[in-house]
mmCIF file of the C-alpha atoms, coordinates in Angstrom:
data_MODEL
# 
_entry.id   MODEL 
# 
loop_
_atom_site.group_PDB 
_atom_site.id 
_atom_site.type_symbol 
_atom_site.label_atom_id 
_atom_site.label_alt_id 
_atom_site.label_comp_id 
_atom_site.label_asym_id 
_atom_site.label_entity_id 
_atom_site.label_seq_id 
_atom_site.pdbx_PDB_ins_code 
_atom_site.Cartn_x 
_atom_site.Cartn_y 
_atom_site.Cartn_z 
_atom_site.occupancy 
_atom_site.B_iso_or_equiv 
_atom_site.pdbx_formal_charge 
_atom_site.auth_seq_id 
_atom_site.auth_comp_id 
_atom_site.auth_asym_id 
_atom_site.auth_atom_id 
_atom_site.pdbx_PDB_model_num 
ATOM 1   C CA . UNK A 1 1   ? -21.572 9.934  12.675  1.00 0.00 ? 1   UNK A CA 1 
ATOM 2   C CA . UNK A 1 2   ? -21.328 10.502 9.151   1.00 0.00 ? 2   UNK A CA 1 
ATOM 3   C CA . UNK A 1 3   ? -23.516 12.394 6.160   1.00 0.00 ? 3   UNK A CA 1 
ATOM 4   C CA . UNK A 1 4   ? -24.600 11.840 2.888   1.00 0.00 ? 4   UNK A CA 1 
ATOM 5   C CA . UNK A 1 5   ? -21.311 12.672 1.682   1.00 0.00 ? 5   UNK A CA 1 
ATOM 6   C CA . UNK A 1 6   ? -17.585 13.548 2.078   1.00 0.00 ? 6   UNK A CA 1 
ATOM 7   C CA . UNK A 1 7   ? -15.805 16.095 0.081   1.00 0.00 ? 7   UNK A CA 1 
ATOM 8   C CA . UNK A 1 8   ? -11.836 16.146 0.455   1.00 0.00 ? 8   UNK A CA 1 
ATOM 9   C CA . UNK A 1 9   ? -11.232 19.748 -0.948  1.00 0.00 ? 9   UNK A CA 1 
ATOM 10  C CA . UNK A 1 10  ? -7.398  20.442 -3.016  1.00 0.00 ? 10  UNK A CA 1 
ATOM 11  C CA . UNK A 1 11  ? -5.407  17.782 -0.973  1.00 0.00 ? 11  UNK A CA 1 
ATOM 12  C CA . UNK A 1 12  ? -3.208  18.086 -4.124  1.00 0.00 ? 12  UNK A CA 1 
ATOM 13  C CA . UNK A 1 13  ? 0.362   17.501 -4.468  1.00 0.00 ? 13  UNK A CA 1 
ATOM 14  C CA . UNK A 1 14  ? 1.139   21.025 -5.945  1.00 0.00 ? 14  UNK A CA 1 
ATOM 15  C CA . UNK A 1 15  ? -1.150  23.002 -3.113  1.00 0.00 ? 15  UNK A CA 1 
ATOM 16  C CA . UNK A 1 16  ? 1.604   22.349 -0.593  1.00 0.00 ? 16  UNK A CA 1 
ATOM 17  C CA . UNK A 1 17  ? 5.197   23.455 -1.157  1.00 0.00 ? 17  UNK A CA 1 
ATOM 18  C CA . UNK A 1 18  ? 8.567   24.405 0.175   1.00 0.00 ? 18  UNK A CA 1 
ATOM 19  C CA . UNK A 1 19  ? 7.581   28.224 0.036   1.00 0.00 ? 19  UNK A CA 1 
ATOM 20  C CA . UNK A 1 20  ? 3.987   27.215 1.649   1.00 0.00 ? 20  UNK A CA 1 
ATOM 21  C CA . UNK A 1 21  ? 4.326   24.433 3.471   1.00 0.00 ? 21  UNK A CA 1 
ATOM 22  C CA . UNK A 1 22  ? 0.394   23.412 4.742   1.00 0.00 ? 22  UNK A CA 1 
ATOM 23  C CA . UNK A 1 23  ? 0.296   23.483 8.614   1.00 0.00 ? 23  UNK A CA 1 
ATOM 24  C CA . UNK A 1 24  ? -0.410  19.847 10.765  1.00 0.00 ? 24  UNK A CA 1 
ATOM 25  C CA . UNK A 1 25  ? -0.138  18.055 6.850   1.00 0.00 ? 25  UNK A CA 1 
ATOM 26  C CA . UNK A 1 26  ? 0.372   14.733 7.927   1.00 0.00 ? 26  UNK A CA 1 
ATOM 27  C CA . UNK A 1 27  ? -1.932  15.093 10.908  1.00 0.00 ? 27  UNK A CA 1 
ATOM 28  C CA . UNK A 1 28  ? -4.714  16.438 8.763   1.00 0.00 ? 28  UNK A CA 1 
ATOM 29  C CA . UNK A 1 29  ? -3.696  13.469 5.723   1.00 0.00 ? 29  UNK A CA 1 
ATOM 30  C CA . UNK A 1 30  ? -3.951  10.798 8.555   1.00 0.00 ? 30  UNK A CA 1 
ATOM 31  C CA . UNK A 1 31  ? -7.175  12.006 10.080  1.00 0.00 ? 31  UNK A CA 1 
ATOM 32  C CA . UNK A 1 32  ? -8.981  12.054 6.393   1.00 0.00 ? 32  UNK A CA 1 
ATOM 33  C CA . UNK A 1 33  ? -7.705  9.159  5.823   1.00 0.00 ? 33  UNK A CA 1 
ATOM 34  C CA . UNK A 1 34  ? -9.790  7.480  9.266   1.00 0.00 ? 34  UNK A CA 1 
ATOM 35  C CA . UNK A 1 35  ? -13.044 10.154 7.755   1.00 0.00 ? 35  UNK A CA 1 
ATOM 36  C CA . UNK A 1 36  ? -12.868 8.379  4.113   1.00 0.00 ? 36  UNK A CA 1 
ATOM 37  C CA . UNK A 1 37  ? -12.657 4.861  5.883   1.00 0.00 ? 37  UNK A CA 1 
ATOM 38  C CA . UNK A 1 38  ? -15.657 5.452  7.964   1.00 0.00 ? 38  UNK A CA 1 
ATOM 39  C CA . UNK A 1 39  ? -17.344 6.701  4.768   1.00 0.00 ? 39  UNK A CA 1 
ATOM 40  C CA . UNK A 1 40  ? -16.574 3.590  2.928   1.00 0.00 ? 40  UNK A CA 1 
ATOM 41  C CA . UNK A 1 41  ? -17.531 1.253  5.712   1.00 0.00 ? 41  UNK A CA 1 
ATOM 42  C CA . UNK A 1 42  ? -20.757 2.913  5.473   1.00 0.00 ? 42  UNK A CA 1 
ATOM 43  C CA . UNK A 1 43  ? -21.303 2.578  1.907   1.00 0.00 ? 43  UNK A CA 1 
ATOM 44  C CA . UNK A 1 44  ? -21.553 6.526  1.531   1.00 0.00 ? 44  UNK A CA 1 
ATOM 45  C CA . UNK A 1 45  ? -19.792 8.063  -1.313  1.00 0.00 ? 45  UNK A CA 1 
ATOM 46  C CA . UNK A 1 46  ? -16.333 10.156 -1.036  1.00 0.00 ? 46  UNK A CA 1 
ATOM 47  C CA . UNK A 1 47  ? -15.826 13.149 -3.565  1.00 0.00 ? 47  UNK A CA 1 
ATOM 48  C CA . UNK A 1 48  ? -12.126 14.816 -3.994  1.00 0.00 ? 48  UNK A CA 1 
ATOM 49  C CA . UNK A 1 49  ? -12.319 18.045 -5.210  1.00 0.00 ? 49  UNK A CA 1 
ATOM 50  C CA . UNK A 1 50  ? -9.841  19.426 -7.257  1.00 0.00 ? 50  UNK A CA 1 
ATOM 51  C CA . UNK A 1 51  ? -8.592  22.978 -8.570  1.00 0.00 ? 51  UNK A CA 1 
ATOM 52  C CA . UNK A 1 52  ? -6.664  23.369 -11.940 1.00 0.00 ? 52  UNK A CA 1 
ATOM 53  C CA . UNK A 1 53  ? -5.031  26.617 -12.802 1.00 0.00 ? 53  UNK A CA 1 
ATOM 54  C CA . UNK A 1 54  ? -1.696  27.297 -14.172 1.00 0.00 ? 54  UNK A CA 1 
ATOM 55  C CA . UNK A 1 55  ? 0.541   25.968 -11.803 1.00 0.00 ? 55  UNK A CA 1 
ATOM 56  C CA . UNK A 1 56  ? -2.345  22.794 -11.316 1.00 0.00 ? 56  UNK A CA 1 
ATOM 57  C CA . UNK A 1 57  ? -2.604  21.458 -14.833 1.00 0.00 ? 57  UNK A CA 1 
ATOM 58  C CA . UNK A 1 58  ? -4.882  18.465 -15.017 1.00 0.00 ? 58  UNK A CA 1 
ATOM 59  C CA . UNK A 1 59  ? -3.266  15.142 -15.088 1.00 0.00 ? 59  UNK A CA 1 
ATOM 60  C CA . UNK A 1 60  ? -0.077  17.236 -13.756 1.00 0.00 ? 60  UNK A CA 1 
ATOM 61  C CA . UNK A 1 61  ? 2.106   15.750 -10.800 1.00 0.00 ? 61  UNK A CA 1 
ATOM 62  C CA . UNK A 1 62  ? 1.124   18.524 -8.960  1.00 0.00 ? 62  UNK A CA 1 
ATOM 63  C CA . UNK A 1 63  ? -2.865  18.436 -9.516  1.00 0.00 ? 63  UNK A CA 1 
ATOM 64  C CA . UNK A 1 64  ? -2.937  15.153 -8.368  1.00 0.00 ? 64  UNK A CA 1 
ATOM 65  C CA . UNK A 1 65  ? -4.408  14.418 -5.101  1.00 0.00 ? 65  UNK A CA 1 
ATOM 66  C CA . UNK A 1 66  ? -1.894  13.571 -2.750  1.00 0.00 ? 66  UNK A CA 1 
ATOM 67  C CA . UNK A 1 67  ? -0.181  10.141 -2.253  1.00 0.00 ? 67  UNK A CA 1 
ATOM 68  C CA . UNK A 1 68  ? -0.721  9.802  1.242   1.00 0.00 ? 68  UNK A CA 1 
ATOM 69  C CA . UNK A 1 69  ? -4.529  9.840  0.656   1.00 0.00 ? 69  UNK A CA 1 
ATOM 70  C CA . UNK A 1 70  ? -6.733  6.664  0.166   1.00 0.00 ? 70  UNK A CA 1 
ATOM 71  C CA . UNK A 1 71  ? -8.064  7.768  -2.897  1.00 0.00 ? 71  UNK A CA 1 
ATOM 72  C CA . UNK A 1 72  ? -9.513  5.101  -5.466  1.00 0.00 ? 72  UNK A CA 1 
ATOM 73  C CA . UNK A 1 73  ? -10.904 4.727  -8.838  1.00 0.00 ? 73  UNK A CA 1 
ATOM 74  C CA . UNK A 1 74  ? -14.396 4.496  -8.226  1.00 0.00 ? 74  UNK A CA 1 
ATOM 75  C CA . UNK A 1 75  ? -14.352 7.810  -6.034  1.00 0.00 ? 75  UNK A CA 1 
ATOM 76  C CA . UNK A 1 76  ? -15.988 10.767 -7.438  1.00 0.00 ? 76  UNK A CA 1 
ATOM 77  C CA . UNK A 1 77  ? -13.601 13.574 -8.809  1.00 0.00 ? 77  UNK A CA 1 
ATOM 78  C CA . UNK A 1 78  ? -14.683 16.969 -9.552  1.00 0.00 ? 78  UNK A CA 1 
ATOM 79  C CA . UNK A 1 79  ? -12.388 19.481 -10.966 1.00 0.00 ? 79  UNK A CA 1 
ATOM 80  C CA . UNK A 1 80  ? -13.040 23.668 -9.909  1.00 0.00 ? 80  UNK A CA 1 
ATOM 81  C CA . UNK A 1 81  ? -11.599 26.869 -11.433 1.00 0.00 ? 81  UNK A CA 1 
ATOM 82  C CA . UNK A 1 82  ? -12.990 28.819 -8.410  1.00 0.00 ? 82  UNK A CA 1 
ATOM 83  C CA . UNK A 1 83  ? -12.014 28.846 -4.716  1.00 0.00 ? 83  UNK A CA 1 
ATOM 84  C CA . UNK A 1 84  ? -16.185 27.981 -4.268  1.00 0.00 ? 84  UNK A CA 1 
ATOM 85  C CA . UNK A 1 85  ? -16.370 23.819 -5.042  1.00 0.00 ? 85  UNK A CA 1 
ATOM 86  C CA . UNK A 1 86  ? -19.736 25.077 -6.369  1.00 0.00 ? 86  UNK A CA 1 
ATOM 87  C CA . UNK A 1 87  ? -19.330 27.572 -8.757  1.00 0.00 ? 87  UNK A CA 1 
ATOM 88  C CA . UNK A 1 88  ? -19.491 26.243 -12.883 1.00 0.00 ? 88  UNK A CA 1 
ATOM 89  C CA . UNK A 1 89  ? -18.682 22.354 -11.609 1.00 0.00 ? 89  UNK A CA 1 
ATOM 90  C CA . UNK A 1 90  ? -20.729 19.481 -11.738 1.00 0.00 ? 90  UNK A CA 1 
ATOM 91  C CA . UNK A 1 91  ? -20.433 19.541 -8.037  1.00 0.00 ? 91  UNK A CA 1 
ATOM 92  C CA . UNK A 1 92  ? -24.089 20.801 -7.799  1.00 0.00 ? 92  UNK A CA 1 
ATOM 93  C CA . UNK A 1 93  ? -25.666 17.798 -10.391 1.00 0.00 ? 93  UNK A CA 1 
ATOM 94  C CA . UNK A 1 94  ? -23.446 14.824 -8.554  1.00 0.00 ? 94  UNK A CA 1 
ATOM 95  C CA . UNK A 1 95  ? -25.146 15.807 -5.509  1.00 0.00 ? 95  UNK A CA 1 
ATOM 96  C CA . UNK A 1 96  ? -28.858 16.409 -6.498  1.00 0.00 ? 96  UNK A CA 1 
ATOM 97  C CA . UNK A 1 97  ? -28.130 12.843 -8.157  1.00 0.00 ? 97  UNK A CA 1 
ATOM 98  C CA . UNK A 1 98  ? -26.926 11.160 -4.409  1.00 0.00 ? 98  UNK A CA 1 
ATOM 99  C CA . UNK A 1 99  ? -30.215 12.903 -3.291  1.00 0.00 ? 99  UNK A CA 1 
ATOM 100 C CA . UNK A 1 100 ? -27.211 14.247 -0.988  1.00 0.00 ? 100 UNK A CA 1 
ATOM 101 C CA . UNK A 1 101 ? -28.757 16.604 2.260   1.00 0.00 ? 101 UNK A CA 1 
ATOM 102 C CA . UNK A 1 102 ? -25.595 16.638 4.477   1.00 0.00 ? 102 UNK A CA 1 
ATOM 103 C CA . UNK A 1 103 ? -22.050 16.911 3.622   1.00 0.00 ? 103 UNK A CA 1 
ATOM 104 C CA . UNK A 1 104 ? -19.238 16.774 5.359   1.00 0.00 ? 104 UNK A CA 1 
ATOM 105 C CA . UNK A 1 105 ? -15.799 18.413 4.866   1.00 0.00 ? 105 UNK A CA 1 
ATOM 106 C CA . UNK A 1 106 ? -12.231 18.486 4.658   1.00 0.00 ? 106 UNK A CA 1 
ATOM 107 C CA . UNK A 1 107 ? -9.162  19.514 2.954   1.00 0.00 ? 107 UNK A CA 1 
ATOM 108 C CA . UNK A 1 108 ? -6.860  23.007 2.019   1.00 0.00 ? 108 UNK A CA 1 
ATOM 109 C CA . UNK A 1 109 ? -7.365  25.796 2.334   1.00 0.00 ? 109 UNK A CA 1 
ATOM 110 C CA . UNK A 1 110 ? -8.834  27.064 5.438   1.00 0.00 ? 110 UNK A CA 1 
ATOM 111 C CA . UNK A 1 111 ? -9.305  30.715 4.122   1.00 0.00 ? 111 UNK A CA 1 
ATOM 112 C CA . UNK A 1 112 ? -9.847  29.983 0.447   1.00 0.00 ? 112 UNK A CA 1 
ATOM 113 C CA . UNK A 1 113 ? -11.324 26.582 -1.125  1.00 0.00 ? 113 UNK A CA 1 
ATOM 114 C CA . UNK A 1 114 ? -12.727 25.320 2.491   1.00 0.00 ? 114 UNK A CA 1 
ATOM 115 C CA . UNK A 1 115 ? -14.200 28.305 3.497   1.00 0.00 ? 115 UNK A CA 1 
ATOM 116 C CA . UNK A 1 116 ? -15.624 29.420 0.448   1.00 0.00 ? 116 UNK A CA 1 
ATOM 117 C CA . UNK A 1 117 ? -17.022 25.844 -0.663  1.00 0.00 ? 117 UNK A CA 1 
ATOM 118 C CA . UNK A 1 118 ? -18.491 25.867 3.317   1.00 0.00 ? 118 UNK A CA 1 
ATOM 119 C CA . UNK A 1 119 ? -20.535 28.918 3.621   1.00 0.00 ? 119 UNK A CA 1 
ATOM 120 C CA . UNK A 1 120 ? -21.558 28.039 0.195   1.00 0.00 ? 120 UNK A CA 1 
ATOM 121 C CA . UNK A 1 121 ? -23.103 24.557 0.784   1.00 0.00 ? 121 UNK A CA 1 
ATOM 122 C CA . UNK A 1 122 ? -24.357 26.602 3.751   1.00 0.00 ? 122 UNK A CA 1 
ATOM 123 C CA . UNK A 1 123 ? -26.591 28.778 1.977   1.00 0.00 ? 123 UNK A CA 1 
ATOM 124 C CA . UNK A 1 124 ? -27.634 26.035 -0.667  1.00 0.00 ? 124 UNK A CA 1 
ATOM 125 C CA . UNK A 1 125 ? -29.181 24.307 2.337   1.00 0.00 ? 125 UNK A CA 1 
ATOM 126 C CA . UNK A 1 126 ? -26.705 21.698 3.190   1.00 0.00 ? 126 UNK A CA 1 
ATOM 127 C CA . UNK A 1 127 ? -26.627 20.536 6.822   1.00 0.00 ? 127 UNK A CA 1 
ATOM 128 C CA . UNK A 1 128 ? -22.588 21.094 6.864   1.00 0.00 ? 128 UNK A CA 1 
ATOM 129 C CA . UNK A 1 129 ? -20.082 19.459 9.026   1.00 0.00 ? 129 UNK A CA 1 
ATOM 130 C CA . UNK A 1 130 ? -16.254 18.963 9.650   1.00 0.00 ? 130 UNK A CA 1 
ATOM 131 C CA . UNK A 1 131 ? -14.333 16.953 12.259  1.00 0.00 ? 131 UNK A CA 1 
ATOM 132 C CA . UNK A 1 132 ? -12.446 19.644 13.718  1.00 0.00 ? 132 UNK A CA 1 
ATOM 133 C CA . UNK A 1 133 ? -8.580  19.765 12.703  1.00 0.00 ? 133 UNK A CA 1 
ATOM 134 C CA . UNK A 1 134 ? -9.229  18.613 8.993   1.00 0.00 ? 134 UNK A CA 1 
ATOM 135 C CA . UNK A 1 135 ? -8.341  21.808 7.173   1.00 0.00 ? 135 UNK A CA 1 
ATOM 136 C CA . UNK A 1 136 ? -5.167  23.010 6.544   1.00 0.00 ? 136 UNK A CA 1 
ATOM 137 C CA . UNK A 1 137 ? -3.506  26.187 5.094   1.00 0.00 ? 137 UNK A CA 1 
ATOM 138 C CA . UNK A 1 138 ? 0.391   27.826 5.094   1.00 0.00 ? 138 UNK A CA 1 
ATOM 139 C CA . UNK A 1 139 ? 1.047   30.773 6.454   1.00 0.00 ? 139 UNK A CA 1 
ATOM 140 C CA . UNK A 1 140 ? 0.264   34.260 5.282   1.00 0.00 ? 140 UNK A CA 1 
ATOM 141 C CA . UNK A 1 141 ? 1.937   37.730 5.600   1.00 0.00 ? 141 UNK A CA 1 
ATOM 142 C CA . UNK A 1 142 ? -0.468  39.030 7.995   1.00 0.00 ? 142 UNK A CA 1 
ATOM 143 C CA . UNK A 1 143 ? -1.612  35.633 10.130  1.00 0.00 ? 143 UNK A CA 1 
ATOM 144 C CA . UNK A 1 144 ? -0.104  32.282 11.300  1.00 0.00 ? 144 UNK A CA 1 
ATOM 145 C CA . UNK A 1 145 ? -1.742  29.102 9.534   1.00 0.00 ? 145 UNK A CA 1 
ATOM 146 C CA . UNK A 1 146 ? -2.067  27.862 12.899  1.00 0.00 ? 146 UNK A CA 1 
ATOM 147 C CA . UNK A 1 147 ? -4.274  31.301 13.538  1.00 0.00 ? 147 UNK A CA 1 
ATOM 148 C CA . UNK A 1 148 ? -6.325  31.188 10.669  1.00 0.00 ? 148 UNK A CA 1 
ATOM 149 C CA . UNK A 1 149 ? -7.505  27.935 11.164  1.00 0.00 ? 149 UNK A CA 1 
ATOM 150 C CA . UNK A 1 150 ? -8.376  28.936 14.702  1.00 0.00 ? 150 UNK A CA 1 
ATOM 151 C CA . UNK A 1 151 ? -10.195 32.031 13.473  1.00 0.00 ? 151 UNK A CA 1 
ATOM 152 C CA . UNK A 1 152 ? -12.111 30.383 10.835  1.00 0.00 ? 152 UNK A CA 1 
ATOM 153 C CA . UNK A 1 153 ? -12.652 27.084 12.856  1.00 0.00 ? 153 UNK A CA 1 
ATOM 154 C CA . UNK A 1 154 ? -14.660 29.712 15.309  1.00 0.00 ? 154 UNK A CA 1 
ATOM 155 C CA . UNK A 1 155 ? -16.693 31.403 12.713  1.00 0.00 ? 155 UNK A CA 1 
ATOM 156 C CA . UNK A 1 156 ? -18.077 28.113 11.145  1.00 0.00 ? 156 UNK A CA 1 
ATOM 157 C CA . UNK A 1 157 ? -19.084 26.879 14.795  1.00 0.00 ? 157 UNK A CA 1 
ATOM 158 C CA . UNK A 1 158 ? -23.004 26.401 14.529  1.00 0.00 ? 158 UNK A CA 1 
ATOM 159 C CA . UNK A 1 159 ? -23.229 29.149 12.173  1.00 0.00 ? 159 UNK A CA 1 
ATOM 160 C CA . UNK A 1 160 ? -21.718 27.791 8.540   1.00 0.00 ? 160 UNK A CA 1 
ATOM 161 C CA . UNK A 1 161 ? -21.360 23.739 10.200  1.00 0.00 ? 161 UNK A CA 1 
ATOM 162 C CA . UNK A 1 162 ? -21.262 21.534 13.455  1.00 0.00 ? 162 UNK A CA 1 
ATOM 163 C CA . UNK A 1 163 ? -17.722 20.061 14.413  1.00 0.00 ? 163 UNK A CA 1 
ATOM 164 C CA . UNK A 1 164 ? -18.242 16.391 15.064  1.00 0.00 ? 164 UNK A CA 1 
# 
């Protein structure tokens, strides 16, 4: 099955790092990977979302979307300031443009960009889904990653998207 649309969310070189390594990285790079090819056999579009701040400076090593990724030339890039994908982008206008209805997501992380950009799309009236396993996030003080993925995984169930 696949939507009108897949958005990878800050698979960037500089979101994952020695002091916050992203849980199940390669497992969540490989299974993208198999979502964008599906896309592209399809014909449907593939947009990588990326955040800049002051440790992700555009055209930086570490804003760049990660290696491992099929990304390509005539994908659509959209660069964010906010944890929501949404918010002061041209996310919204690319879209409206696709005459997009259903998106589907992926990417890092769970409890910030992925979360925020989901219940988001949500409320705009996007029929939201996700392949379960394809967000990622490091651990925090309080939770494991593997824990807040769980948690968040369970809150999105049929209320913010449907796990294909």
């Amino acid at each position: 099955m696949v939507s009108d649309v897949l958005i990878v969310i800050n698979l960037q070189n500089g979101v994952n790092s020695e002091d916050f390594p992203l849980a199940r990285l390669d497992e969540v790079l490989s299974g993208v990977n198999e979502r964008i090819a599906v896309y592209r056999d399809a014909g449907k579009p593939v947009i990588f979302v990326q955040h800049v701040d002051a440790e992700l400076v555009i055209d930086s090593e570490d804003w760049r979307v990660m290696p491992e990724l099929d990304a390509r030339a005539d994908d659509l890039y959209v660069n964010k300031t906010h944890a929501n994908s949404f918010y002061k982008t041209e996310l919204p206008v690319i879209l409206a443009e696709l005459n997009v209805e259903k998106i589907e997501f992926c990417g890092a992380q769970t409890e910030y960009c992925v979360d925020s950009t989901v219940r988001f799309a949500h409320g705009l009236g996007f029929d939201c889904s996700m392949k379960r396993g394809l967000h990622t996030t490091a651990n925090s003080d309080i939770l494991t990653a593997e824990q807040i993925m769980a948690h968040h995984e369970a809150i999105w169930d049929h209320r913010f998207l449907t796990f294909l």
